[in-house]
Structures are given as C-alpha cells and as structure tokens.
C-alpha atoms as one frame of an Amber mdcrd trajectory, in Angstrom:
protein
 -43.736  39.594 130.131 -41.407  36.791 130.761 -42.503  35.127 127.546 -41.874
  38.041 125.724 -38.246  38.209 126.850 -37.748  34.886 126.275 -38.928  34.763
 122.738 -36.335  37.882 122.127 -33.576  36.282 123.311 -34.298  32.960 121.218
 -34.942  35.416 118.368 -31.146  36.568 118.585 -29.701  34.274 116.770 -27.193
  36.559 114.493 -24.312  34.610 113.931 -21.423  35.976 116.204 -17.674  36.851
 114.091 -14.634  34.729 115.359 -13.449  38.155 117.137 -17.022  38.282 118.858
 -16.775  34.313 119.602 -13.449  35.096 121.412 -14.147  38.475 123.297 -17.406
  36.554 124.885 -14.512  33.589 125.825 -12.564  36.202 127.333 -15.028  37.705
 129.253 -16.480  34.251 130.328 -13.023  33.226 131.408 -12.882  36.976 133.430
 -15.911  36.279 135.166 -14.906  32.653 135.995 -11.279  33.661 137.671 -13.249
  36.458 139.783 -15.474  34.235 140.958 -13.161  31.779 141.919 -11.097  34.216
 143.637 -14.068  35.352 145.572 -15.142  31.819 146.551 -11.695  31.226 147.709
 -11.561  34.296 149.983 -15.184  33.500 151.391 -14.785  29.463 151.808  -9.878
  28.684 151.559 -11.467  25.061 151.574 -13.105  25.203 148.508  -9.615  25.709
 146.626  -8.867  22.038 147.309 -12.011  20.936 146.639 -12.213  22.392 143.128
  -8.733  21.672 142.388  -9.179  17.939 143.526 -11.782  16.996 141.539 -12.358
  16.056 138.126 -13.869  19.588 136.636 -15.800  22.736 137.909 -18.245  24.734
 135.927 -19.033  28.723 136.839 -22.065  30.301 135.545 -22.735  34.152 136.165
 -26.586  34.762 136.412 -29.050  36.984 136.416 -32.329  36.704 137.590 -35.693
  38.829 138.334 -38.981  37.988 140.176 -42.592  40.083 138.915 -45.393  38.933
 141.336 -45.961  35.158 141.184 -43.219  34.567 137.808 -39.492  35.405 137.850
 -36.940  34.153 134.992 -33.093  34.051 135.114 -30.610  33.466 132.211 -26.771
  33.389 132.278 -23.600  32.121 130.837 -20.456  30.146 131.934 -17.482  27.654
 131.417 -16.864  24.129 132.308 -13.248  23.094 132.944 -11.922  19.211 132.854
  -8.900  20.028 135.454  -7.546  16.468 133.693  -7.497  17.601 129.929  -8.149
  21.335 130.893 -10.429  21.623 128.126 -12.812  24.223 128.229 -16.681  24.189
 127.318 -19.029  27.358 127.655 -22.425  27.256 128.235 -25.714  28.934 128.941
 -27.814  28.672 131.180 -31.946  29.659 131.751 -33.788  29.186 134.985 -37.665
  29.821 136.001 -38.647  30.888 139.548 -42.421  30.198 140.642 -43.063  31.910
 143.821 -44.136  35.356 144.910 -41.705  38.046 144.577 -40.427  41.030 143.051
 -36.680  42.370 141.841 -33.757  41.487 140.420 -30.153  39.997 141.532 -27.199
  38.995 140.233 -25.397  35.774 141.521 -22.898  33.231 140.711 -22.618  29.440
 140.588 -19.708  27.572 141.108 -20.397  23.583 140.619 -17.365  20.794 141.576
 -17.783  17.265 139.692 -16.453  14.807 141.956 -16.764  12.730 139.503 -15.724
  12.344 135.702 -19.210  11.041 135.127 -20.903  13.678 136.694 -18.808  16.224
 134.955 -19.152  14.675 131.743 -22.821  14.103 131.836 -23.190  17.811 132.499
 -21.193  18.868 129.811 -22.013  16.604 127.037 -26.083  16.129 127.735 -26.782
  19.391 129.128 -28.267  19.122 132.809 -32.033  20.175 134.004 -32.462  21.158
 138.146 -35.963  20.762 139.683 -37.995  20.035 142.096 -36.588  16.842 142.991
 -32.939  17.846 142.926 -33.821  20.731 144.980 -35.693  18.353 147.762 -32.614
  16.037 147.630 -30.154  18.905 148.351 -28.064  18.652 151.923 -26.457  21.203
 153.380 -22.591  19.636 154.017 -21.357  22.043 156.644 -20.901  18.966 159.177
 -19.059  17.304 156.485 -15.804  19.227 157.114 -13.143  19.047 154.263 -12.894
  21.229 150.659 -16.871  20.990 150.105 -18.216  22.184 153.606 -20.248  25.198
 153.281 -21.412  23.829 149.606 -24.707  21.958 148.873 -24.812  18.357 147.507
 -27.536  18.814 143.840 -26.708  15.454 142.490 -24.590  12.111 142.997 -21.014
  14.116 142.924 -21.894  17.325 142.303 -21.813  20.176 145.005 -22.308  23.861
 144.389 -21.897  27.198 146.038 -23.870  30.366 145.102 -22.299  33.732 145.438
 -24.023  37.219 145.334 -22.667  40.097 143.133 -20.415  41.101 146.280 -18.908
  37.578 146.607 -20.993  36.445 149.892 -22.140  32.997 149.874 -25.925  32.885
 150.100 -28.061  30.084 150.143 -29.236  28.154 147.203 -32.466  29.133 145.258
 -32.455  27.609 142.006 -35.757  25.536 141.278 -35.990  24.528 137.498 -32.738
  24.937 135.316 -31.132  24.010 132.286 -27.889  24.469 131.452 -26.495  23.643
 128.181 -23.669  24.112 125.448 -23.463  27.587 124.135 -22.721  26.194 120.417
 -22.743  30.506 119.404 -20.373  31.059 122.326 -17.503  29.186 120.297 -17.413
  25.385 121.321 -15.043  23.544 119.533 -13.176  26.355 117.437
C-alpha cells in the first residue's frame, strides 16, 4: 500500500503554472509563520534562538502508520536570516515499527551554523538511525534551544503537533530535498 502511494505521487509530475508555483509559495510561507508563531507561544526562547542563527527551515508533515509500515511526506521553506533568501523543499519519511493512524506535525530546524544550513539546503539531508541514536535532549542546556533536540553538529529541531504542542521527536529515516516544481529560483 505504501508503495503504491508512493509511486502516485512520483507519477505527478504535471508541470505546475507560475500562478500555481506562487500560490504553493504562499501557502508554504502561511504554514511557516503559523508555525513559528506557535513555537514561540509554546517555547518565548526559541524566538532568539531562530532569530540568532544563521537560517531555520519549517516543514509541515504528514504521516500514517498500517501495522508494521507507516510513510510520511511533506513540504517546507528554508530561510538564510543573512541573505533572507528563501528555498522550499519536500520532504518524505518511512516509519518501521508497529502501529496504526495518521498525524499531522510540524518541524522547525535552527542551523547554528552557515555550514549546516547550507549543507541542508544545497545537498539535500537524509535522518536515520544514527542521527536518531546521536540525538540529546537540551533541556539542561538553558538558553534559545532548550526544549529542542540536537540531530546533527549545529542543527536542533522542535516538533509540533497539529495543535501547536511540542511532542517528542519520532522521525527515523528522512530525506528532505529541493522542491525544484515548488518554484526554486524563479
């Protein structure tokens, strides 16, 4: 079943109109201010701590769990805060495990770094196993990133449900890369 959804969404590959390109922008850009906002309400320290550093990428997700296979897919922006450029991007995720349903969730990632941010923007970036083993929690940290999780050398990331609670991480293999369809460099 999962296969089968998968193959139809690589199967859509109807080129998009430069009206189409920009309402998806739009709505990306909706989503990402929303989910900031929430963030903000949920964890005030977080403000500085995406503001501080050298970009922050949002991704709105949605995922679902059958018996021993679930499958999530999603879209979002990446924002230099130097150059304040904007790149959107997709995202797909697979979840082993035993299970069954479907949620919606958000990701909010800070790049500490301007490698970091533009390693993840320009190669694409894959979460697995072994990021997932090496991730901290950084609540006894203190400062903007307490409450977020540590997935790579200067790169932390909170993950909010639909209602804008931070919940705890679950991601296990992911790719996210440039959503050339979505409008990049127009």
């Amino acid at each position: 079943m999962m296969g089968f959804c998968l193959g139809m969404l690589a199967c859509s590959t109807t080129p998009k109109s430069k009206s189409e390109k920009n309402a998806a922008r739009d709505e990306v850009r909706a989503m990402t201010q929303k989910t900031r906002a929430q963030l903000y309400q949920k964890e005030p320290a977080a403000n500085g701590a995406v503001s501080g550093a050298a970009g922050y990428a949002v991704f709105s997700d949605f995922g679902f769990k059958v018996i021993l296979m679930g499958g999530a897919g999603g879209k979002g922006m990446a924002v230099n805060n130097i150059s304040k450029q904007e790149t959107f991007m997709k995202m797909a995720e697979f979840q082993p495990g035993l299970g069954l349903g479907a949620q919606n969730y958000r990701l909010v990632f800070i790049f500490e770094n301007t490698d970091a941010f533009n390693n993840f923007t320009t190669s694409g970036w894959e979460l697995g196993a072994n990021a997932m083993a090496a991730a901290k929690d950084n609540k006894g940290e203190g400062g903007g990133s307490a409450g977020a999780l540590t997935v790579s050398d200067g790169v932390k990331m909170y993950q909010l449900s639909d209602t804008g609670a931070v919940v705890g991480v679950s991601l296990t293999a992911a790719k996210y890369y440039k959503d050339d369809d979505n409008g990049n460099g127009l």
